[in-house]
C-alpha positions as CSV (number, residue, x, y, z in Angstrom):
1,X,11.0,13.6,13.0
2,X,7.1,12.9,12.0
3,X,6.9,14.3,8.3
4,X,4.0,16.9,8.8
5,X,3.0,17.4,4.9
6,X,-0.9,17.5,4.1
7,X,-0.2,15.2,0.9
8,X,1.0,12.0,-0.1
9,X,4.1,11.2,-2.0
10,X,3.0,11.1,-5.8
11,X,3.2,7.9,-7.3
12,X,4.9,7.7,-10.4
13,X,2.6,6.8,-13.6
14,X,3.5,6.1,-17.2
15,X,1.9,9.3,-19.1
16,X,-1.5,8.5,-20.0
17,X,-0.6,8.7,-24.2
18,X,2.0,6.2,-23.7
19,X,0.2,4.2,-21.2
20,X,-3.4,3.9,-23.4
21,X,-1.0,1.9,-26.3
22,X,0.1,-0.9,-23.8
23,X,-0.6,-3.2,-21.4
24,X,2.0,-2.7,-18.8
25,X,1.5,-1.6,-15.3
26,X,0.0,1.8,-14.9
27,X,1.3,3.0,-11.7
28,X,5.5,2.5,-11.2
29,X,5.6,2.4,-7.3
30,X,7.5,4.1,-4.4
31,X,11.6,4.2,-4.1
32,X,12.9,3.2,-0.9
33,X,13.1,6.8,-0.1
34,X,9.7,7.7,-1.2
35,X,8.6,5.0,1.2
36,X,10.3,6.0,3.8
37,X,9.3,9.7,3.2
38,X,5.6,8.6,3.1
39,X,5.9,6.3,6.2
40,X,7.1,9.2,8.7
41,X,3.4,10.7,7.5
42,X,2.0,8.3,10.0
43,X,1.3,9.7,13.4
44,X,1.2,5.9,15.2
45,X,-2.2,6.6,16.9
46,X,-3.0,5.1,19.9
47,X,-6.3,4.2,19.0
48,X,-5.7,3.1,15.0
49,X,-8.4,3.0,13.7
50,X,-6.8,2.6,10.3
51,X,-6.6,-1.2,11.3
52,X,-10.7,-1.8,12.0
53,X,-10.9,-0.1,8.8
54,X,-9.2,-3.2,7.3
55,X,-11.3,-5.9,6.5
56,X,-8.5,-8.6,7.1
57,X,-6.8,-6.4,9.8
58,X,-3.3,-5.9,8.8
59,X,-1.4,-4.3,11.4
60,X,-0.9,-1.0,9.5
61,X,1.1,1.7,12.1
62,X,3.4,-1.6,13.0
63,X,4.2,-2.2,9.4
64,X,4.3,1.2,8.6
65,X,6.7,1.7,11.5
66,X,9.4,-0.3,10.2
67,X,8.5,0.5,6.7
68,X,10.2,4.1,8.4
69,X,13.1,2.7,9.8
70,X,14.2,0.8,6.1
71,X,13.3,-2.3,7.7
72,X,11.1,-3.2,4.7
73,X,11.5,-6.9,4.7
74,X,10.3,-6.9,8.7
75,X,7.8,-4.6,7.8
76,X,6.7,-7.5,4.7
77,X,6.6,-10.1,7.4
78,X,4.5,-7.7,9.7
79,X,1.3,-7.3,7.0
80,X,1.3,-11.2,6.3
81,X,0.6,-12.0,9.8
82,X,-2.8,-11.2,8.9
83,X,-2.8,-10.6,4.9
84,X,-2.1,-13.5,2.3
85,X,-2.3,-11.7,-0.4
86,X,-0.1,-8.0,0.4
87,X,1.2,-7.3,-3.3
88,X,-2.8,-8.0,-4.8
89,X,-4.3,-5.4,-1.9
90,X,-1.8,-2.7,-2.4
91,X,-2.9,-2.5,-5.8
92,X,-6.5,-3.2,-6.0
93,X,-7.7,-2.7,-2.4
94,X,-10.2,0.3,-2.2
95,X,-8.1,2.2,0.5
96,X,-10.0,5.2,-0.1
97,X,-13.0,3.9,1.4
98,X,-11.7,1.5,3.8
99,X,-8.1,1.9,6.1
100,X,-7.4,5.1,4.4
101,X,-10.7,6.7,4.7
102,X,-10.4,6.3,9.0
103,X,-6.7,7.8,8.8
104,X,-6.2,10.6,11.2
105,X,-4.1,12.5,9.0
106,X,-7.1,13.1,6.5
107,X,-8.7,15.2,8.5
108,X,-6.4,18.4,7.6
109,X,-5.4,16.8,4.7
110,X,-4.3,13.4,2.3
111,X,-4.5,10.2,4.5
112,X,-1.2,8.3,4.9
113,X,-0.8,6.4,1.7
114,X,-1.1,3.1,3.1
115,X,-1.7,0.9,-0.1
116,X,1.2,2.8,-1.4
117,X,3.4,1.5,1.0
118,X,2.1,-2.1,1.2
119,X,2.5,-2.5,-2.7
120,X,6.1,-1.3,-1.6
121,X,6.5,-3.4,1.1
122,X,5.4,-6.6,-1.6
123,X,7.4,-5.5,-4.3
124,X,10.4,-5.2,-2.3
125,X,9.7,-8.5,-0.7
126,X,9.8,-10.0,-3.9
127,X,12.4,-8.7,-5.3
128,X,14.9,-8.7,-2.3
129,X,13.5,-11.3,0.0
130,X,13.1,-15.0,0.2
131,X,10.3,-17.2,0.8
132,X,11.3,-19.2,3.7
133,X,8.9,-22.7,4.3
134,X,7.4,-21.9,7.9
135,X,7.8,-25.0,10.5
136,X,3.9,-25.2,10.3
137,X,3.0,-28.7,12.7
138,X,0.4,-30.6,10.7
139,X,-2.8,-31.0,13.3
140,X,-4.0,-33.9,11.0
141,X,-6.9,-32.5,9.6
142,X,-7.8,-32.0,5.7
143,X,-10.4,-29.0,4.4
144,X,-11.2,-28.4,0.8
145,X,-11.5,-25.0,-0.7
146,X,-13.4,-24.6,-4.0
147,X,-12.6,-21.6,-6.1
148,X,-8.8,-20.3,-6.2
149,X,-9.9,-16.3,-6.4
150,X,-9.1,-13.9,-3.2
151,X,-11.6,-15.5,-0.6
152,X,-10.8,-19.2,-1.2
153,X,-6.8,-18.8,-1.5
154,X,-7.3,-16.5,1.8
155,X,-8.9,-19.1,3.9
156,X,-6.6,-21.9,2.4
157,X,-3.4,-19.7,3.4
158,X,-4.8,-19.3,6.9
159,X,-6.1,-22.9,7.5
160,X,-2.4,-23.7,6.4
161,X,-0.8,-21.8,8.9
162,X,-3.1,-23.5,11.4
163,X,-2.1,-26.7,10.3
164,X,-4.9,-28.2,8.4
165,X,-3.7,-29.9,5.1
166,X,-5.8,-28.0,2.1
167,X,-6.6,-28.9,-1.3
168,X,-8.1,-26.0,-3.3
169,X,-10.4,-27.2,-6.4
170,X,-10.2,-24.6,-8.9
171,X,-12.0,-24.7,-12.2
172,X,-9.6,-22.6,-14.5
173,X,-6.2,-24.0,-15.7
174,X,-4.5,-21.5,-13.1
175,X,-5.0,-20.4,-9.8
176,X,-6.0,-17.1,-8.8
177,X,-9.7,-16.6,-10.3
178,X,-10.6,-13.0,-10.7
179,X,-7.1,-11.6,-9.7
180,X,-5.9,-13.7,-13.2
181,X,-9.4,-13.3,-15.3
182,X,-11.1,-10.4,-14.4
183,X,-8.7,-7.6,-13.4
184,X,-6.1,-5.9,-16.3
185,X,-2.5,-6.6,-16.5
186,X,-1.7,-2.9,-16.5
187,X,-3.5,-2.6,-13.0
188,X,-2.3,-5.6,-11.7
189,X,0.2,-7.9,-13.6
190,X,-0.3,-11.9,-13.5
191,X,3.5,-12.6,-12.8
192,X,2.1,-10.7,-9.2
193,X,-0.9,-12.9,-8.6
194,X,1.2,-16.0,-9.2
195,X,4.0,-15.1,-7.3
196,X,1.3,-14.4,-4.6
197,X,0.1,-18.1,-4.9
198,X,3.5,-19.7,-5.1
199,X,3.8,-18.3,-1.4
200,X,0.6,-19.6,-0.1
201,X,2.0,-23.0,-1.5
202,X,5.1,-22.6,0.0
203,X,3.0,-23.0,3.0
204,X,1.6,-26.3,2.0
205,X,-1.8,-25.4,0.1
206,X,-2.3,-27.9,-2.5
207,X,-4.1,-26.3,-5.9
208,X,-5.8,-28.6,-8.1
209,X,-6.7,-27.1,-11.2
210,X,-9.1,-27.9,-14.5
211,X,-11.4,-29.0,-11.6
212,X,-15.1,-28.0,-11.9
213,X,-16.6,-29.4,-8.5
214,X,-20.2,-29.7,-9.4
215,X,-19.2,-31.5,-12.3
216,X,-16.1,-33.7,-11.6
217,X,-17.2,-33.8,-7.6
218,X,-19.5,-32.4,-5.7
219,X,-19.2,-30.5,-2.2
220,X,-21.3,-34.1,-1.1
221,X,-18.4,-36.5,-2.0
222,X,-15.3,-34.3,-0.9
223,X,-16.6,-34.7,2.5
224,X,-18.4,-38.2,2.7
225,X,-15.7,-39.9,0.0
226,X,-12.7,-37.4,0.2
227,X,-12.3,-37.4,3.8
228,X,-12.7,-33.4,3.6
229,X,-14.0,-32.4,7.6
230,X,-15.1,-28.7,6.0
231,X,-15.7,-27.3,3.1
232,X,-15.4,-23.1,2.3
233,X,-17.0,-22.4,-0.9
234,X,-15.5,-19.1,-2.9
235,X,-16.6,-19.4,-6.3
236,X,-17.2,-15.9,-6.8
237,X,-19.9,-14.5,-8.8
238,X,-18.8,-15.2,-12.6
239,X,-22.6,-15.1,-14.2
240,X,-22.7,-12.2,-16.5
241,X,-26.1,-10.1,-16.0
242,X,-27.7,-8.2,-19.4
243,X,-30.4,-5.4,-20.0
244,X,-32.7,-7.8,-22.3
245,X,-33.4,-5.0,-24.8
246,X,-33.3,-5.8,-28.8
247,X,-30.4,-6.7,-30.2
248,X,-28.2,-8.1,-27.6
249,X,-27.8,-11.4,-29.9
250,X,-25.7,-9.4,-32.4
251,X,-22.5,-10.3,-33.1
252,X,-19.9,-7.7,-31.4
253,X,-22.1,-8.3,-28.0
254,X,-20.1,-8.8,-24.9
255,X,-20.1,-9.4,-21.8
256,X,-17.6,-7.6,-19.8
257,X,-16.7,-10.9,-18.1
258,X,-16.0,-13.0,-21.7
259,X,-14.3,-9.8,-22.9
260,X,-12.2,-9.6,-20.0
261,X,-11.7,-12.8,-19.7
262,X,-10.0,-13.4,-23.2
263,X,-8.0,-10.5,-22.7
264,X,-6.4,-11.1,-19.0
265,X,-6.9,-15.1,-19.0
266,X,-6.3,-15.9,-22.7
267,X,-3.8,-13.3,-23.6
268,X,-6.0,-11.5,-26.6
269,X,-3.6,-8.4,-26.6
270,X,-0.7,-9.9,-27.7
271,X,-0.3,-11.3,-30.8
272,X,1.7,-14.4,-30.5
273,X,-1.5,-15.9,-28.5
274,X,-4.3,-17.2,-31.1
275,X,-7.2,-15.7,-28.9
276,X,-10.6,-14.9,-30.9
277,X,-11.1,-11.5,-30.3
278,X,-12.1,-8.6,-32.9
279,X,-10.5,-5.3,-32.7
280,X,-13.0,-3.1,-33.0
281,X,-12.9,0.6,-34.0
282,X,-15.7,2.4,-31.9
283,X,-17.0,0.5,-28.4
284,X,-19.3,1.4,-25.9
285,X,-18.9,-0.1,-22.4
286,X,-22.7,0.0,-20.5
287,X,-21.8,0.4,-16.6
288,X,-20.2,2.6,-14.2
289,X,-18.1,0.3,-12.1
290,X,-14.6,-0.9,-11.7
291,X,-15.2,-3.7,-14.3
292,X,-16.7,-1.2,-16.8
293,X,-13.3,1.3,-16.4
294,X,-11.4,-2.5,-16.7
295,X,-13.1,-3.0,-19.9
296,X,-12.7,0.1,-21.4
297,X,-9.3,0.7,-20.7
298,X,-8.6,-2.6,-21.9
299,X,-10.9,-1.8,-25.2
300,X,-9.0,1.6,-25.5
301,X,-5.5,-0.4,-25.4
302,X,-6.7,-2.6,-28.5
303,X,-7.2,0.8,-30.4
304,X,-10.9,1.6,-30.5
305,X,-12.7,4.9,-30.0
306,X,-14.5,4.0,-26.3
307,X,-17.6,5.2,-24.4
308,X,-19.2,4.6,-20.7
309,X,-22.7,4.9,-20.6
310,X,-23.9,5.0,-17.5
311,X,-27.6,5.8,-16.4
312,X,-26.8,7.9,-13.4
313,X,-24.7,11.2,-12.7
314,X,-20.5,11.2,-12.4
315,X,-21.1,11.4,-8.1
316,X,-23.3,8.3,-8.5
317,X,-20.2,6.5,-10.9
318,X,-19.6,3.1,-8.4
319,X,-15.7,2.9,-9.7
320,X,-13.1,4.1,-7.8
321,X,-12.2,7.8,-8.1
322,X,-8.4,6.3,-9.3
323,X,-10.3,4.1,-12.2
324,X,-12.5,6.8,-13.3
325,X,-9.7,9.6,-13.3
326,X,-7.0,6.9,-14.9
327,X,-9.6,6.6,-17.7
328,X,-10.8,10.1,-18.3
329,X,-6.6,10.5,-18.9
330,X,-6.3,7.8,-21.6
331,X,-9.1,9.3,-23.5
332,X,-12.3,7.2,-22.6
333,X,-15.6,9.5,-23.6
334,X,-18.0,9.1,-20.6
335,X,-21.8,9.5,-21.8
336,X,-23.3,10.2,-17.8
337,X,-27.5,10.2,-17.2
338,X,-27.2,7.8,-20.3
339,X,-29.0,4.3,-20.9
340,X,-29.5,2.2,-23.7
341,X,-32.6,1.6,-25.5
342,X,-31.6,-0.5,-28.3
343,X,-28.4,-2.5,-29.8
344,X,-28.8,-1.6,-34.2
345,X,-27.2,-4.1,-36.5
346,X,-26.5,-4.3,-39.9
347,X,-27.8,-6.8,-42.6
348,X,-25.1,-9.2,-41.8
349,X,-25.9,-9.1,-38.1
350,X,-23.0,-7.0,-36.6
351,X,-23.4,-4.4,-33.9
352,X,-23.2,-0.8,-35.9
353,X,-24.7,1.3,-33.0
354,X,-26.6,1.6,-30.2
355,X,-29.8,3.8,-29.4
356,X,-29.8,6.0,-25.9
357,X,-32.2,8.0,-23.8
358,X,-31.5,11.0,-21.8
359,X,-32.0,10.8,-17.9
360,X,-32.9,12.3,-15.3
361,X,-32.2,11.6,-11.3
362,X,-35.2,11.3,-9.2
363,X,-35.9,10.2,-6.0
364,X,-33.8,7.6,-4.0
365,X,-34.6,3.9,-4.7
366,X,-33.9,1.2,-1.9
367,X,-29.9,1.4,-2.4
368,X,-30.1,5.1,-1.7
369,X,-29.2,6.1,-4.7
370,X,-31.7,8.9,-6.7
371,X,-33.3,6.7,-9.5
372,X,-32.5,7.6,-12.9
373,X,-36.2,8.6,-15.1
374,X,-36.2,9.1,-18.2
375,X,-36.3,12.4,-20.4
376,X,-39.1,12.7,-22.9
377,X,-37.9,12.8,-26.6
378,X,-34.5,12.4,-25.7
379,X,-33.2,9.9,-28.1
380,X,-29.9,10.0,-29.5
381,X,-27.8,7.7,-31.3
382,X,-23.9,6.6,-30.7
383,X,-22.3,5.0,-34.1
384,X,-20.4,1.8,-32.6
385,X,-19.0,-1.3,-33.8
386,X,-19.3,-3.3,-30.4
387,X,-20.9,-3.1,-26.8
388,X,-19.6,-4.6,-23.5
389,X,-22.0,-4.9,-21.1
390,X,-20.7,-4.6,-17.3
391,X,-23.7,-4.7,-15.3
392,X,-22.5,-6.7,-12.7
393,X,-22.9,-10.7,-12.1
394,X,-24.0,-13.1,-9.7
395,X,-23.0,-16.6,-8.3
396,X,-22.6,-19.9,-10.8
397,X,-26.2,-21.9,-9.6
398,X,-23.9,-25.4,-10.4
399,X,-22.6,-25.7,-6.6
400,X,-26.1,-24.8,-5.1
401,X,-27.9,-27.2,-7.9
402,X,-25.4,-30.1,-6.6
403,X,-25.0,-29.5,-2.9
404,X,-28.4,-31.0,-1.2
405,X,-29.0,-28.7,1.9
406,X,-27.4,-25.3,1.1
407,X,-29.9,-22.7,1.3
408,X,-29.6,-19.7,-1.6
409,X,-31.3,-16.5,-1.6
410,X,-33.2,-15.0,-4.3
411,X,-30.2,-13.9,-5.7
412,X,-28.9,-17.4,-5.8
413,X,-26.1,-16.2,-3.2
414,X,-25.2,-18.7,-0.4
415,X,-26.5,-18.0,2.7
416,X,-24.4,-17.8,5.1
417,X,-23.4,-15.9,8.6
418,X,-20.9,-13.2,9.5
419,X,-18.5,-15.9,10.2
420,X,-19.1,-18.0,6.5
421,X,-21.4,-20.5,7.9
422,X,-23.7,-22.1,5.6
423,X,-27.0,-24.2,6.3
424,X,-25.3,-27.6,5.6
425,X,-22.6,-28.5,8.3
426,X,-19.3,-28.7,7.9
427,X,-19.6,-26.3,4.9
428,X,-18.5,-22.8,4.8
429,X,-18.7,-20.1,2.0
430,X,-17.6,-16.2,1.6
431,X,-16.8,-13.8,-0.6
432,X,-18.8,-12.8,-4.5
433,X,-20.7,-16.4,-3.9
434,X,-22.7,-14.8,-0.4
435,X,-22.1,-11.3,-0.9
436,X,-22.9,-10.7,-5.1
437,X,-19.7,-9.2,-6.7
438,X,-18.1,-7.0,-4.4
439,X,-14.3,-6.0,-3.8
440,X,-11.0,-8.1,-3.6
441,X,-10.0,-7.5,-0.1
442,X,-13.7,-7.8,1.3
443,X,-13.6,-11.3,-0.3
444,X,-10.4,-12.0,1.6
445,X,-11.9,-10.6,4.7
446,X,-14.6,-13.2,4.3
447,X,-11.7,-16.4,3.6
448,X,-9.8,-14.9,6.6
449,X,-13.8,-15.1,8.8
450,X,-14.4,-18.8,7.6
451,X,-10.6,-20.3,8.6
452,X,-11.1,-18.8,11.7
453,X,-14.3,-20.4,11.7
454,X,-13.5,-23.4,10.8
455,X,-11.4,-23.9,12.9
456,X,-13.1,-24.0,15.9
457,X,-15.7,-26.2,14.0
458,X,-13.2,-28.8,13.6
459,X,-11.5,-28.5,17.1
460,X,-15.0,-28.7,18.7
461,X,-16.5,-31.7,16.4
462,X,-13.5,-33.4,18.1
């Protein structure tokens, strides 16, 4: 019998007081009966369009099917037909706005909770199941990846499964790039992302860490000295962007991807790790996306008083709805039609507050958005001992100032196509690097585009 509630299954959470003191995982995911509870929500539409909702295409009323039954290591096997990362997406996958948002069932009420049941379906995989080596037949053929974040391992995973031997080049000491650096441990823990990795090489991807091509190679000699046929470029968009107003020199002057990146990468909340970080006592995180909640959870965690400023109004906040309501819970003070004027330091050069205007929302700009104006004589002053700045970043210029022929944009994205092809043959690129920073899983929509491409570059050159 179909369960006919209008809501999910609540996931369980640690208690927002508790959870604000530490770094461990946020939500606590669904029992077997839960899941199976939740999965008889699904209706098995003819026509699912739950699945074109899904930018890598998992099969989501087939998994969800057996997910019903208590076949849950089937129903594992059924999502990574298509998805090489399952235990990332379930937690950090916008659902909401993608598979979720197309989902029958939320028309009269809550859509099936499909990342839910995928996080399920990984957890229980990984705690019950077995990686077993596929008997992939090796066609002969080598590609390179550079970058080891969502899009790059994607396209390796899939290439692999085709047959192609892959090397990735990541820069980093470890695999995983903004699943391991940018993204917290209590929304997505690191013992995930590289179990995650040990599966794709299980499947014969080769990582090659400490490896900054640009530097140490260039895209140029993995394919006329390396013996590389393609290249897919996925080196996300790591170059912080700030507001240029006085005092962004100070000392206690982040940016939310160095801040994030000594907490996540290099371990700054834990003490038995000697990462150079300050704890500060009052913070103020400038942005309104997921990276800004990221940041200020994180800052919140190390025991300061935390604000979001944010120019625009709560409906115009870019983070998910789960982000912002997590962080409202732990206590983070959100200061809305906010911007700042001004960084104010003391005599010795430290941050100790940070000047704001009031705004206003006027009429839509180009992104659709109503532009934020500011109100006259509407200065006001927030006492702080640090600011993060998460205004979004944009792609590394090293591989386009080393690759001759690969055409950037203004933006100094890659061009590319729909399917990752880039002006210099044989080289392929998707993800933050084309597309600016953007989600997880529509980077791993863009690794899954290029294999497929790739292939058929390959089979046709010979």
């Amino acid at each position: 019998m179909p369960n006919m509630s209008l809501v999910k299954n609540p996931m369980p959470e640690q208690a927002p007081d508790v959870r604000n003191k530490n770094f461990d995982e946020v939500a606590l995911g669904y029992t077997p009966e839960t899941a199976i509870e939740e999965a008889k929500r699904c209706l098995n539409c003819k026509k699912p369009l739950c699945v074109a909702g899904c930018p890598v295409n998992v099969k989501i009323p087939e998994f969800i099917s057996l997910v019903a039954q208590g076949r849950f290591e089937e129903a594992y096997l059924k999502i990574r037909e298509t998805s090489s990362l399952p235990a990332v997406c379930g937690r950090v996958c916008p659902q909401e706005r993608q598979c979720e948002s197309k989902c029958i069932r939320g028309i009269k009420g809550e859509a099936v909770a499909i990342g839910r049941l995928e996080r399920f379906c990984a957890d229980y995989h990984m705690a019950h199941g077995e990686d077993v080596r596929p008997g992939i037949v090796k066609n002969g053929h080598k590609v390179a990846v550079v970058g080891a974040g969502p899009a790059g391992l994607t396209c390796a995973g899939d290439l692999a499964r085709l047959g192609y031997d892959v090397t990735v080049f990541e820069a980093f000491h470890v695999a995983g790039g903004v699943l391991i650096y940018g993204i917290p441990e209590f929304r997505l823990p690191k013992d995930i992302v590289r179990r995650e990795i040990e599966s794709l090489e299980n499947l014969g991807v080769s990582i090659e860490t400490n490896t900054v091509v640009g530097k140490a190679i260039s895209v140029d000699e993995l394919m006329c000295e390396e013996g590389f046929e393609a290249v897919f470029i996925g080196t996300g968009a790591g170059l912080p962007s700030f507001m240029n107003i006085p005092g962004e020199g100070l000392i206690g002057v982040y940016s939310a991807n160095e801040f994030l990146t000594r907490i996540n990468l290099m371990k700054a909340y834990r003490d038995d790790y000697a990462t150079p970080i300050k704890h500060h006592n009052s913070v103020a995180v400038i942005g309104g996306g997921n990276v800004a909640m990221d940041a200020a959870r994180c800052a919140k965690r190390l025991g300061a008083n935390v604000y979001i400023v944010y120019r625009r109004g709560r409906e115009e906040l870019p983070a998910r709805a789960e982000e912002i309501h997590h962080a409202e819970e732990e206590g983070i003070i959100f200061k809305l039609l906010s911007n700042p004027k001004e960084i104010i330091g003391d005599e010795n050069g430290n941050v100790k507050a940070i000047k704001c205007v009031e705004m206003d929302l006027g009429e839509p700009d180009a992104s659709g958005r109503r532009r934020p104006v500011e109100k006259s004589d509407s200065d006001f002053i927030i006492e702080v001992d640090s600011v993060i700045m998460a205004l979004g970043t944009s792609p590394n210029p090293l591989i386009k100032n080393t690759t001759e022929g690969l055409v950037v944009n203004d933006r100094g994205c890659i061009v590319a196509n729909e399917t990752g092809k880039t002006s210099k043959d044989g080289v392929y690129a998707g993800g933050d690097a084309v597309t600016g920073a953007a989600t997880v899983i529509l980077a791993m929509g863009a690794g899954k585009q290029a294999a497929a491409a790739i292939d058929e570059y390959i089979k046709n050159k010979n």
